[in-house]
C-alpha positions as CSV (number, residue, x, y, z in Angstrom):
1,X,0.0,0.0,0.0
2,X,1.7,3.3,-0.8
3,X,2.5,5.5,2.5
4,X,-0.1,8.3,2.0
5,X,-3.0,6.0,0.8
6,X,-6.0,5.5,3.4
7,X,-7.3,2.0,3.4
8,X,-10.8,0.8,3.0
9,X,-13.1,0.4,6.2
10,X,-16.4,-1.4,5.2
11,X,-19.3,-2.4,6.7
12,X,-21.3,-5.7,5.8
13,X,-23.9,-4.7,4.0
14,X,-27.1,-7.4,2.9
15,X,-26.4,-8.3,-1.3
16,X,-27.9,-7.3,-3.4
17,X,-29.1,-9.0,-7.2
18,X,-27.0,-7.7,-10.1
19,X,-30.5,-6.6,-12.0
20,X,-31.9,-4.4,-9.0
21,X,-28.1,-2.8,-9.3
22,X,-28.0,-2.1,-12.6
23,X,-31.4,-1.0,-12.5
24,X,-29.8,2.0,-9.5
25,X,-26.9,2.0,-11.4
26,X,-28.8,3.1,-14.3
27,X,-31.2,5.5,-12.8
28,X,-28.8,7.8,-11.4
29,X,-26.7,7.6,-14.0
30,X,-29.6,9.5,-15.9
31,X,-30.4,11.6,-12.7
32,X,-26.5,13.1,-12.7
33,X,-26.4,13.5,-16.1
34,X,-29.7,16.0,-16.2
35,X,-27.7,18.0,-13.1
36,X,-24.7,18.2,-15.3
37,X,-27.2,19.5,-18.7
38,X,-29.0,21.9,-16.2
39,X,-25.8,23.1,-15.0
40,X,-25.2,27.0,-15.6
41,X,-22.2,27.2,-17.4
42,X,-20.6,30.1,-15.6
43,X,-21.2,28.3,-12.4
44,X,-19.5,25.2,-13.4
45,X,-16.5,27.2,-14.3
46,X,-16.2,28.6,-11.2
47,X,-16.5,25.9,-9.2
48,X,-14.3,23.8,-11.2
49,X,-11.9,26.3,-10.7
50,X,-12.3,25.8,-6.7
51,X,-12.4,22.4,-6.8
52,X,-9.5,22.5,-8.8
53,X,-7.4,25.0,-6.6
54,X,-8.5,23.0,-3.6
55,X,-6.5,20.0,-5.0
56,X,-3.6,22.0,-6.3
57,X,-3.4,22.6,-2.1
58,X,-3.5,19.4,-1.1
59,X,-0.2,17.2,0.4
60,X,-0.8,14.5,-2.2
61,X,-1.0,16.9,-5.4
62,X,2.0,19.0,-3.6
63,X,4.4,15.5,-3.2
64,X,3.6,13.9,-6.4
65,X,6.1,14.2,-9.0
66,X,3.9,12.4,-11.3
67,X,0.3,12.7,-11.9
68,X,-2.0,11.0,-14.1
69,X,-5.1,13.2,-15.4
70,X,-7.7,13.7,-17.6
71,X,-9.0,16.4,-20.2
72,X,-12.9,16.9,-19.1
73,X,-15.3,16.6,-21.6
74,X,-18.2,18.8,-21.9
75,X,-20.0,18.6,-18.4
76,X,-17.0,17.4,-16.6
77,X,-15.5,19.0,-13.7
78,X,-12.6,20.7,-15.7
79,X,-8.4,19.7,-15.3
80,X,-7.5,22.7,-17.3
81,X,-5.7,24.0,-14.4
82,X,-4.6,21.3,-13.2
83,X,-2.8,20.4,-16.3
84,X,-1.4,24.0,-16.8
85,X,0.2,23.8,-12.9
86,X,1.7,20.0,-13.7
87,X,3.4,21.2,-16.9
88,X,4.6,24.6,-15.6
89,X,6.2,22.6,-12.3
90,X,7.6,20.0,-14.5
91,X,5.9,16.7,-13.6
92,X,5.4,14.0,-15.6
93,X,1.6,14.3,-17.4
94,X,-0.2,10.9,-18.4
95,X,-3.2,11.0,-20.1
96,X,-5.8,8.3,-21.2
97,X,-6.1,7.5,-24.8
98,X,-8.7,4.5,-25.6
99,X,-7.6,2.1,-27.9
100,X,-9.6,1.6,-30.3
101,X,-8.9,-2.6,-31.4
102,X,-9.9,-3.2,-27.5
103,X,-13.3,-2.0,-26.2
104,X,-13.7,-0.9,-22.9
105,X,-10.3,-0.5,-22.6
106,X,-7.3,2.6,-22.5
107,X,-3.8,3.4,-21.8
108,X,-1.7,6.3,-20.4
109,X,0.5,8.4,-22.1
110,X,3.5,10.8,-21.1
111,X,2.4,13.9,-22.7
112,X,4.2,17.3,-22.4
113,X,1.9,19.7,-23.0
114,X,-1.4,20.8,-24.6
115,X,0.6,20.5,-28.4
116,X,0.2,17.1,-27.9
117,X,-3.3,16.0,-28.1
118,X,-5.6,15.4,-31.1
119,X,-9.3,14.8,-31.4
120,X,-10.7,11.7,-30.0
121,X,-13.7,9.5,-29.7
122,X,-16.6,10.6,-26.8
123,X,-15.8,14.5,-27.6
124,X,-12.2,13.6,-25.9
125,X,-8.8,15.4,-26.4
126,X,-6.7,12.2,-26.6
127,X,-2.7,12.2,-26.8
128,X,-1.5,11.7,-30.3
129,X,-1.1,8.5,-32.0
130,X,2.3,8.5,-32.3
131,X,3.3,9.0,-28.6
132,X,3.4,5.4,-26.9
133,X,1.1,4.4,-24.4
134,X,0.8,2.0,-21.8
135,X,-2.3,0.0,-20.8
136,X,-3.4,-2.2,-18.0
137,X,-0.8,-4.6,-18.4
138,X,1.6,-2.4,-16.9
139,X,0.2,-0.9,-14.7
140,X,2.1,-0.9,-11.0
141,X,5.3,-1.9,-13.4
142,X,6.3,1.0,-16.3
143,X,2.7,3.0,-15.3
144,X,3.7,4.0,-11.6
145,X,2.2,7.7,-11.2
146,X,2.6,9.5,-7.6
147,X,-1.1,10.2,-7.7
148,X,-4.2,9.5,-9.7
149,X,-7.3,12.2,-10.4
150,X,-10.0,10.1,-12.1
151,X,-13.5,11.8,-13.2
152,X,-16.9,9.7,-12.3
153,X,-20.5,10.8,-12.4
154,X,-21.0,10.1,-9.2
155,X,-19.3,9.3,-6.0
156,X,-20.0,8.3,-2.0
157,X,-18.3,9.1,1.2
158,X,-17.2,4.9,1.2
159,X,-14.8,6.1,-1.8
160,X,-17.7,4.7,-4.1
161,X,-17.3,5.5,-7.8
162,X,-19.8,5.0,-10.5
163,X,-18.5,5.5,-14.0
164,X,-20.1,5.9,-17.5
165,X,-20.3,2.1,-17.5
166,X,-17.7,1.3,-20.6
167,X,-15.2,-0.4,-17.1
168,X,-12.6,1.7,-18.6
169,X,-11.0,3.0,-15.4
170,X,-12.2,-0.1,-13.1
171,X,-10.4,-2.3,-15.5
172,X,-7.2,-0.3,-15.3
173,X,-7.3,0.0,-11.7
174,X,-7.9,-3.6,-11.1
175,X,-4.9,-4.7,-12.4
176,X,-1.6,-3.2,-10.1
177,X,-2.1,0.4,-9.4
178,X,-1.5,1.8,-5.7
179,X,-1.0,5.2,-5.5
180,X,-3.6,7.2,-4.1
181,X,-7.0,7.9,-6.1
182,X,-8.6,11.3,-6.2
183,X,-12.4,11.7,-7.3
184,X,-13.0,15.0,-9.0
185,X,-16.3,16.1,-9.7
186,X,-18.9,18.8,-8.7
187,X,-20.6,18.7,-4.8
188,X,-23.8,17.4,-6.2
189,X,-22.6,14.6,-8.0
190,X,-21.5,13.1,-4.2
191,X,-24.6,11.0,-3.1
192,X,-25.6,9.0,-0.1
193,X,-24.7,5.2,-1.1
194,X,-23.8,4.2,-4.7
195,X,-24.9,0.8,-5.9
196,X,-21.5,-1.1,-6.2
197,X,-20.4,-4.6,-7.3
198,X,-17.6,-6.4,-6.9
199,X,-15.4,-5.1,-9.9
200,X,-16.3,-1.2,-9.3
201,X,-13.1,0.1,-7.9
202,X,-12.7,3.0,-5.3
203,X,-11.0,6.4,-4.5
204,X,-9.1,7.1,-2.0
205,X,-10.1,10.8,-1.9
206,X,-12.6,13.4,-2.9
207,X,-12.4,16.7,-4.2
208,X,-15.6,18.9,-4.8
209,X,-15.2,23.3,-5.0
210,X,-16.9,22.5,-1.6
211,X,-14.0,20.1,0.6
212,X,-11.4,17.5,-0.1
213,X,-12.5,14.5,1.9
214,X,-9.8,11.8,3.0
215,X,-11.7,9.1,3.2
């Protein structure tokens, strides 16, 4: 377990069939995803700016020499300053890229800076083709970041995290990596108690523009 990374605290909970969580799974998918259309536009940009400083501020963004990230799409809780502040201090920058002979599955890629991504699939800003990636299989091995900021549409207090449903992060995740996990989203995409099965990974922290939660 890497120094700075919480661990997991759990309570038994009764289980649950896989069609009544899919079926939650599902309806709050749809339920975050009209919060995010209704979302003023100016407002998101300021609170993904606080959100954003709040994590720039935090021990774990402030000792990693290497961070892996994301470029938001439309909706998203943006990185933009995020990746302007890893660049400028000189840390290594990976960045997903999906590969496209593989469903439901990406890689990281080293990218130096904003000259480096092209167009992707999903509305994405992906690195460019020709820059090497690395995928699952080596992650925890060549793909060893200091810290980890991962987008979701929803997340709980438990370090829950429900994605878009494609398994591309939970797959990654699954297979070696141990630094520490950031959440980054907007306050009301936190909720109460996701629906989770066995394969959904977790975060080890949260960041809204309202806290950053060590959980």
């Amino acid at each position: 377990m890497h120094p700075t990374q919480p661990a997991f605290t759990l309570s038994a909970e009764p289980m649950e069939s896989e069609a009544s969580v899919a079926a939650r799974k599902a309806a709050l998918r749809e339920r975050i995803r009209k919060l995010r259309r209704n979302h003023p536009p100016g407002l998101a940009r300021a609170r993904s700016l606080e959100a954003q400083q709040r994590l720039l501020e935090a021990p774990c963004w402030r000792n990693a020499r290497s961070v892996a990230l994301y470029v938001a799409l439309k909706g998203e809780l943006s990185t933009d300053k995020l990746l302007d502040a890893a660049w400028k201090s000189g840390r290594t920058v990976w960045l997903p890229r999906v590969r496209p002979e593989e469903p439901g599955c990406m890689e990281f890629v080293a990218c130096t800076g904003p000259e480096q991504l092209r167009p992707g699939p999903f509305g994405l800003r992906e690195p460019e083709d020709s820059l090497p990636g690395l995928g699952p299989e080596e992650a925890g091995k060549a793909f060893k970041p200091d810290l980890l900021v991962l987008p979701g549409l929803a997340f709980d207090r438990r370090g829950g995290r429900l994605g878009f449903g494609g398994g591309y992060y939970d797959r990654f995740l699954d297979s070696g990596l141990t630094c520490p996990r950031v959440g980054l989203c907007f306050a009301f995409q936190i909720t109460k108690n996701l629906p989770l099965e066995q394969w959904d990974q977790r975060v080890h922290y949260l960041c809204t523009e309202e806290q950053f939660l060590c959980l």
